[in-house]
C-alpha positions in Angstrom: -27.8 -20.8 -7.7 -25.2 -22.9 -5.9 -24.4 -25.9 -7.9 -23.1 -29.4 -6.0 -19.6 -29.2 -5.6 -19.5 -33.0 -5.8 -22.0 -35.6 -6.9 -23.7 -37.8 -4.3 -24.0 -41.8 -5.1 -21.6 -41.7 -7.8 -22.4 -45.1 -9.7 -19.1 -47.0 -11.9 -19.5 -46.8 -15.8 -17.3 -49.3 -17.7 -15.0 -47.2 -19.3 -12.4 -47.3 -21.8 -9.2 -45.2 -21.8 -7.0 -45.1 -24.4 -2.8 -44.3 -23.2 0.7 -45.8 -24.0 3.9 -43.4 -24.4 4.1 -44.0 -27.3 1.9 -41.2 -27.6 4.1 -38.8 -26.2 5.9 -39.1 -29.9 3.5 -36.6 -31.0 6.7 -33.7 -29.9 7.4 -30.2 -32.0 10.6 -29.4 -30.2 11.7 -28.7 -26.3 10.6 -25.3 -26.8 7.2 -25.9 -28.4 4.0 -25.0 -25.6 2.4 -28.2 -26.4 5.0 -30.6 -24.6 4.6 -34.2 -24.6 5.1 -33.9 -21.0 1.6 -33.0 -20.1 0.6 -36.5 -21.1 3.3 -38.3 -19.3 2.4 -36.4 -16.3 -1.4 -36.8 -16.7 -0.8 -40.3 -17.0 1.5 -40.8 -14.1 -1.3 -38.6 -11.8 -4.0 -40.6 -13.0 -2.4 -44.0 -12.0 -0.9 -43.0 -8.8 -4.9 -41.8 -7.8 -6.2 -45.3 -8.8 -7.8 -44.3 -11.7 -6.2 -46.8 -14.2 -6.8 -49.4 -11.4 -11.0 -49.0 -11.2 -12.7 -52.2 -11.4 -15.1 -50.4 -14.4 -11.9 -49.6 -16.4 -10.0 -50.8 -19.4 -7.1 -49.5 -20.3 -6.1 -49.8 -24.4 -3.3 -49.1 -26.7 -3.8 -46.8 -29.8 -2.9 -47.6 -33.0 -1.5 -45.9 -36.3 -4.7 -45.5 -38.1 -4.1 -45.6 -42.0 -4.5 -43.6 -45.2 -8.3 -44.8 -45.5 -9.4 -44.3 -41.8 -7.6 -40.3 -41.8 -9.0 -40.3 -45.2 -13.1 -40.4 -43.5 -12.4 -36.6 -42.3 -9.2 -35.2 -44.8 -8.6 -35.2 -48.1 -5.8 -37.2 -49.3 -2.9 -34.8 -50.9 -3.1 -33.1 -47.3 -2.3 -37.3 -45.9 0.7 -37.6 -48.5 1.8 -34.0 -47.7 2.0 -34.6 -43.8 3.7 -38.1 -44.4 6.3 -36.3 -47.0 6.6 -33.6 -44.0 7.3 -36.5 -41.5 10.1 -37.5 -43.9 11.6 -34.1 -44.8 11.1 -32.1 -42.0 13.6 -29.0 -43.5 10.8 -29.0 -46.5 7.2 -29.1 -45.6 4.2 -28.7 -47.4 3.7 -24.8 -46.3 0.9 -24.8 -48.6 -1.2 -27.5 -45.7 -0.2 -25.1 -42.9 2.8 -27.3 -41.8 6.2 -25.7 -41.1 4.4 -23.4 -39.2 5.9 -21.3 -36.1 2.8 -23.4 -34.5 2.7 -26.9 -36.0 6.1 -27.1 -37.4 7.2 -29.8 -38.7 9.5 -33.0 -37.0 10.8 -36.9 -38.0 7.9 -39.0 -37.8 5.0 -36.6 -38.0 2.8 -38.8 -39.7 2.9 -41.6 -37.5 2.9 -39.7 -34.5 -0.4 -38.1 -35.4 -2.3 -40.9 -37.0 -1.9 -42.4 -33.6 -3.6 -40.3 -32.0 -6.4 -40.8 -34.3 -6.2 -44.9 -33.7 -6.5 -44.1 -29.9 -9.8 -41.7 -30.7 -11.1 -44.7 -33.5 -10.3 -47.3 -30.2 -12.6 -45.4 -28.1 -15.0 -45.1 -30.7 -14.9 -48.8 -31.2 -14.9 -49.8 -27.9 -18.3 -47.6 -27.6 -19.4 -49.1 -30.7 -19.0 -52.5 -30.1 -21.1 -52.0 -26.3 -17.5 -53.5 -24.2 -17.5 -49.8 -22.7 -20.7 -47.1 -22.9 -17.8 -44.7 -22.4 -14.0 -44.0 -22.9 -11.6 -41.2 -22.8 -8.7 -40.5 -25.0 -6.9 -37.6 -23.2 -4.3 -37.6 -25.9 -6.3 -36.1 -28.2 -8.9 -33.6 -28.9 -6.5 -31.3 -31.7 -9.8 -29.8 -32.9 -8.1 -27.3 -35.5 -7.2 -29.6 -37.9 -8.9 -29.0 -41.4 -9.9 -31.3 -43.9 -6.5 -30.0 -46.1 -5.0 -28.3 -43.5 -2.7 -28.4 -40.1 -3.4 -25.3 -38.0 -2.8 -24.5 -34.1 -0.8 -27.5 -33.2 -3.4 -30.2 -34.7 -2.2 -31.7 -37.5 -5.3 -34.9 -38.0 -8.3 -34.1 -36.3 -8.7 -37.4 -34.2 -12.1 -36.2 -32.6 -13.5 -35.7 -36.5 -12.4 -39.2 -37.4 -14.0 -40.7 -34.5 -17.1 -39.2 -35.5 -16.9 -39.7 -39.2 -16.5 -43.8 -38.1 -19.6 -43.5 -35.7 -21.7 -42.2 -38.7 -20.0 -44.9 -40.9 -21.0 -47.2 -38.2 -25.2 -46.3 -38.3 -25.0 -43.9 -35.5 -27.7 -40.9 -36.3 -26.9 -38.1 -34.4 -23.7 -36.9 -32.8 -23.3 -33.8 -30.6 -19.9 -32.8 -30.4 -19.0 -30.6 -27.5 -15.7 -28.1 -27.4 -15.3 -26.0 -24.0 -11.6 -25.7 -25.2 -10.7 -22.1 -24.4 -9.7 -22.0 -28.6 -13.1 -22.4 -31.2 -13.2 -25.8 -32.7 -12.9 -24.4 -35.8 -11.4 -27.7 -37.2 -14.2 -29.7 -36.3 -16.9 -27.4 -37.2 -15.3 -27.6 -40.6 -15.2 -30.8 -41.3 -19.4 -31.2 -40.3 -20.7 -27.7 -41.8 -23.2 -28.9 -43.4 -23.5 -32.3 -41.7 -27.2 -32.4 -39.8 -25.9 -35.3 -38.1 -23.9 -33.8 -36.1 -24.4 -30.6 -34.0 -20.9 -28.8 -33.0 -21.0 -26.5 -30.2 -18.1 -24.7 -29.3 -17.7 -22.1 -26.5 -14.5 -20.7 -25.9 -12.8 -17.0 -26.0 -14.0 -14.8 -28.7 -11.7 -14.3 -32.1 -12.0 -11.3 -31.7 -8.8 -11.8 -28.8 -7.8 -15.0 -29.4 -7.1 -17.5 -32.4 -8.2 -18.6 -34.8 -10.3 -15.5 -34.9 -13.2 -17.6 -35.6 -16.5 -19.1 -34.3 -18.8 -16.2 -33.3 -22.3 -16.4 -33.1 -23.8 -15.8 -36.9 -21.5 -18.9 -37.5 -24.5 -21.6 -37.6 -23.8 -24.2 -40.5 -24.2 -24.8 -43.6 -27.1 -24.3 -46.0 -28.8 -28.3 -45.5 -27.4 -27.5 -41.3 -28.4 -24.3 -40.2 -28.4 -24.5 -36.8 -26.0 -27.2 -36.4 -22.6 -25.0 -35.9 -23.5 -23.4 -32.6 -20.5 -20.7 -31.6 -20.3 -19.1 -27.7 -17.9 -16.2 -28.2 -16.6 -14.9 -24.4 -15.3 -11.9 -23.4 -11.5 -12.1 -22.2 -11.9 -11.9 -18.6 -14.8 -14.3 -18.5 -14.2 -16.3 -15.1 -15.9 -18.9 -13.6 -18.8 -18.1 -12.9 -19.3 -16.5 -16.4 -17.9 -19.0 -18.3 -20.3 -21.4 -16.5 -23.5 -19.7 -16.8 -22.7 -19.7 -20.8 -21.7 -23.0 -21.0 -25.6 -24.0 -18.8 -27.7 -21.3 -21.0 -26.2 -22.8 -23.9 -25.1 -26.7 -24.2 -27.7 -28.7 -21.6 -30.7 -27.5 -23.5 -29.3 -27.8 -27.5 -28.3 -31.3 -26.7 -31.5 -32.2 -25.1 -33.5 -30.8 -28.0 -30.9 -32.7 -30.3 -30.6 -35.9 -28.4 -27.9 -37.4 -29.7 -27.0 -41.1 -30.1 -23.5 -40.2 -28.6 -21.7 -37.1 -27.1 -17.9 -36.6 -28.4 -16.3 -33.7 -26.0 -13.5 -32.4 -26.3 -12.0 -30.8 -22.8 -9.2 -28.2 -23.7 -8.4 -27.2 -20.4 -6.4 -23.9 -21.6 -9.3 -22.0 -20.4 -7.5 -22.1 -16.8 -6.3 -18.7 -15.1 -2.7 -20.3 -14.7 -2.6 -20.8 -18.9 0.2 -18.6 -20.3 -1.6 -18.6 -24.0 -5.4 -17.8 -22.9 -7.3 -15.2 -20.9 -10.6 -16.7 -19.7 -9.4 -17.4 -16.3 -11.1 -20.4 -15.4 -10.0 -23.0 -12.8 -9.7 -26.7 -12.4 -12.9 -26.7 -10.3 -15.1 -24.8 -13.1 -13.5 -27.2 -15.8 -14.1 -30.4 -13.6 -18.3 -29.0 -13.3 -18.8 -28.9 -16.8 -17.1 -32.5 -17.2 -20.0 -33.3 -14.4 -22.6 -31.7 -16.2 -21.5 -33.4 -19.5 -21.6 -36.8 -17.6 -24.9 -36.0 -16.5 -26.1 -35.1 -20.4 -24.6 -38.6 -21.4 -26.8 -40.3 -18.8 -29.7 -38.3 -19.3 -30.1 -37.9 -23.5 -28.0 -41.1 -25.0 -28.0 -43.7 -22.6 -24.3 -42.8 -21.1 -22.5 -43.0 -24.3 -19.9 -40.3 -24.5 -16.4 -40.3 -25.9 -14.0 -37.5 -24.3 -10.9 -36.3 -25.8 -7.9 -33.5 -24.4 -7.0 -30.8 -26.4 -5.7 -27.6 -25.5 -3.7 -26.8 -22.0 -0.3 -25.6 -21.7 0.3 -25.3 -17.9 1.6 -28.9 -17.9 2.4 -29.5 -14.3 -0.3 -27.6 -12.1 -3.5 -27.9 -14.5 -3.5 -30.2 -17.2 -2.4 -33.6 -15.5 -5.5 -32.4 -12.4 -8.0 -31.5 -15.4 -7.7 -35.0 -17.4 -7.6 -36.9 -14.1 -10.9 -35.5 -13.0 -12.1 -36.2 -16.6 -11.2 -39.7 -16.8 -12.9 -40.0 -12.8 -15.9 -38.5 -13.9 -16.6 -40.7 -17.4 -15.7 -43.8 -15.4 -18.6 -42.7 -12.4 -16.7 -41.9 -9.7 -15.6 -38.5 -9.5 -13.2 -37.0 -7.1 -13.6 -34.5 -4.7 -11.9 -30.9 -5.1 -10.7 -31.4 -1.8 -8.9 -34.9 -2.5 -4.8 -35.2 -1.9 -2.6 -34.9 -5.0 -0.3 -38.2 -4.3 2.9 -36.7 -2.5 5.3 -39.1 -4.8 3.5 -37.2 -7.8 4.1 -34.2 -6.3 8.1 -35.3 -5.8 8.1 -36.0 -9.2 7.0 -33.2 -10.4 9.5 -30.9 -8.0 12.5 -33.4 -8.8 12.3 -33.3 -12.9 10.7 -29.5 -13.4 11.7 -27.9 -10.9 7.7 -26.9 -10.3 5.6 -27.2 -6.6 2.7 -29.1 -7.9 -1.0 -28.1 -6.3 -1.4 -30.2 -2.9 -5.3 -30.6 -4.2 -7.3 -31.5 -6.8 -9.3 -28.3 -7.1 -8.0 -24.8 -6.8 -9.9 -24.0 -3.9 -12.7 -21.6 -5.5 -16.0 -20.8 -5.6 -17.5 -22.1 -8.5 -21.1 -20.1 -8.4 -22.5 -18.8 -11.3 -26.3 -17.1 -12.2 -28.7 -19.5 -13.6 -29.8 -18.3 -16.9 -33.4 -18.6 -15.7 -32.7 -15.5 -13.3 -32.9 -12.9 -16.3 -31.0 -11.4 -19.1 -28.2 -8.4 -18.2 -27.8 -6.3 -21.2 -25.1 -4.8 -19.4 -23.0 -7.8 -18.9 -20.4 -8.9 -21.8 -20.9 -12.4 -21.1 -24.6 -12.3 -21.5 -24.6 -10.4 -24.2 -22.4 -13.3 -26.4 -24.8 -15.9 -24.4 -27.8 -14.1 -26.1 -26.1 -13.4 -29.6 -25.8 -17.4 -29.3 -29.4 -18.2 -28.5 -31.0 -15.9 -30.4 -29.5 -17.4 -33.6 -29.8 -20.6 -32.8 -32.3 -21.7 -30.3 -35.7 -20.8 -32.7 -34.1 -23.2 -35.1 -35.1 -26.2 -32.3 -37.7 -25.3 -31.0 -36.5 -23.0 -28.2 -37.0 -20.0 -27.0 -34.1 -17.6 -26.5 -35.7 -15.9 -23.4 -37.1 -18.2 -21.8 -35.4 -22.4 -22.4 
């Protein structure tokens, strides 16, 4: 099949979206891959496209969320531990994963993180409360943060919390959606054996990338089975692989689940340009299943969604294009692939690092892929971890592997 490369009649959504630079404080060093920069820059894309500007949108400071609100999703030696880390950055607690070659530790670590938990708890708020159906926190999304545990850059897991205050809140069902090219493994964690909330990662197998986790046995807890729901891909996957898994997977678990809300989390390190991943996506793939996301939010839980970052460590060619396109699409209006990147962006970009930045939006591909519905290749890798996933899982709603 050929899907639309752009929706038609694309209608505004109040939306909410969580940035001040003040974020950017969240910094392991000058030659850590996860540089504050790709915020800034996402930032400074998205308000020289208009997006900040949007009639339907709000745009809302974070805050430092405190010992009780981290406390919903981690346990609270692993709180005192980061804040003593934050303090006494030549001694961390190596026993919580911190002082890490990954997540070392740096001055101020505790605030720095718990704020991007109080700009995922705004967004959740904001949804809560009905001001926005929507928002977007593109700061966070540092889905391998255990409940005791920093791991993989994340030190609090901000997309957890939100979720843990949305169940606090009433909320009945969550799905929680990772296309991260890294397994959630944080996240999935933290709900195991939660029936609230269904988990569905899809990203390179473990058996080739960290955390070597997340394949497709993986499927909750003993009051939960079912409810972790792991896509493992090949290296190598591509676009069109990656999103025939992502539509023979996600659209029909989340109808049979219908969720109250949908928390995403868009880790855009799945892109070919990535220097730490091999599924060799591209901006266009990533901004489809953002589209077909949107479309789940409309369709199953009457547009709620929350989105958050994650992953991506091309800073000035993909992840400042990939958020933008996010935060387009969750506000209603997406943007074409073909649409200008802003030449004083672009100037920016070649005056402080040095890099030529994309002239477009999109990468200029052909985003095709199989529909699932067109048969089962034995031979194919990526159907092969497709069908490992659906067989375990789909019988437990309702579905039929073949043939859903």
């Amino acid at each position: 099949m050929m899907p639309p490369i752009a929706s038609s009649g694309p209608t505004a959504v109040p939306t909410s979206i969580v940035w001040d630079r003040s974020l950017t404080a969240y910094d392991f060093g000058p030659t850590h891959p996860m540089s504050p920069a790709r915020l800034e820059l996402t930032a400074r894309l998205a308000s020289a496209l208009g997006l900040f500007d949007r009639p339907q949108v709000r745009v809302l400071a974070p805050f430092v969320a405190d010992d009780d609100q981290l406390a919903s999703v981690h346990s609270r030696d692993y709180i005192a531990a980061v804040r003593a880390a934050g303090r006494h950055p030549e001694n961390p607690a190596l026993n919580h994963g911190l002082g890490t070659a990954d997540t070392p530790a740096f001055a101020g670590m505790h605030e720095a993180s718990a704020r991007l938990v109080g700009g995922s708890l705004v967004a959740a708020e904001t949804v809560l409360s009905g001001k926005t159906p929507r928002a977007v926190n593109f700061s966070g999304g540092m889905h391998h943060a255990g409940r005791d545990h920093a791991s993989g850059f994340c030190i609090y897991n901000d997309a957890a919390a939100a979720i843990a205050r949305l169940l606090d809140a009433g909320v009945k069902r969550v799905a929680y959606i990772d296309i991260d090219a890294h397994h959630g493994d944080g996240t999935q964690e933290i709900f195991w054996d939660d029936p609230r909330v269904l988990t569905i990662s899809l990203h390179e197998s473990g058996v080739t990338m960290f955390p070597g986790t997340g394949f497709a046995p993986d499927l909750g807890g003993p009051q939960a089975r079912g409810f972790a729901v792991n896509v493992a891909l090949p290296a190598f996957t591509g676009d069109a692989g990656w999103l025939r898994a992502f539509h023979a997977v996600v659209p029909p678990l989340v109808s049979a689940f219908a969720p109250d809300i949908i928390v995403s989390q868009h880790g855009c390190d799945s892109h070919a340009d990535d220097p730490l991943t091999n599924l060799r996506t591209s901006v266009d793939a990533q901004r489809e299943a953002a589209l077909s996301i949107s479309r789940l939010a409309t369709k199953v839980c009457g547009d709620r969604w929350i989105a958050t970052g994650g992953g991506g460590y091309s800073i000035t060619s993909v992840v400042p294009r990939v958020w933008s396109h996010l935060m387009a699409i969750v506000s209603g209006g997406p943007l074409r692939v073909e649409t200008a990147v802003p030449e004083p962006w672009r100037r920016h970009v070649q005056e402080r690092y040095g890099h030529t930045a994309p002239p477009r939006m999109g990468d200029g591909v052909d985003i095709w892929w199989r529909s699932w519905e067109v048969g089962f290749d034995p031979n194919d890798a990526v159907d092969r971890a497709v069908m490992a996933t659906r067989r375990e899982i789909f019988p437990l709603h309702g579905l039929d592997p073949w043939f859903d």
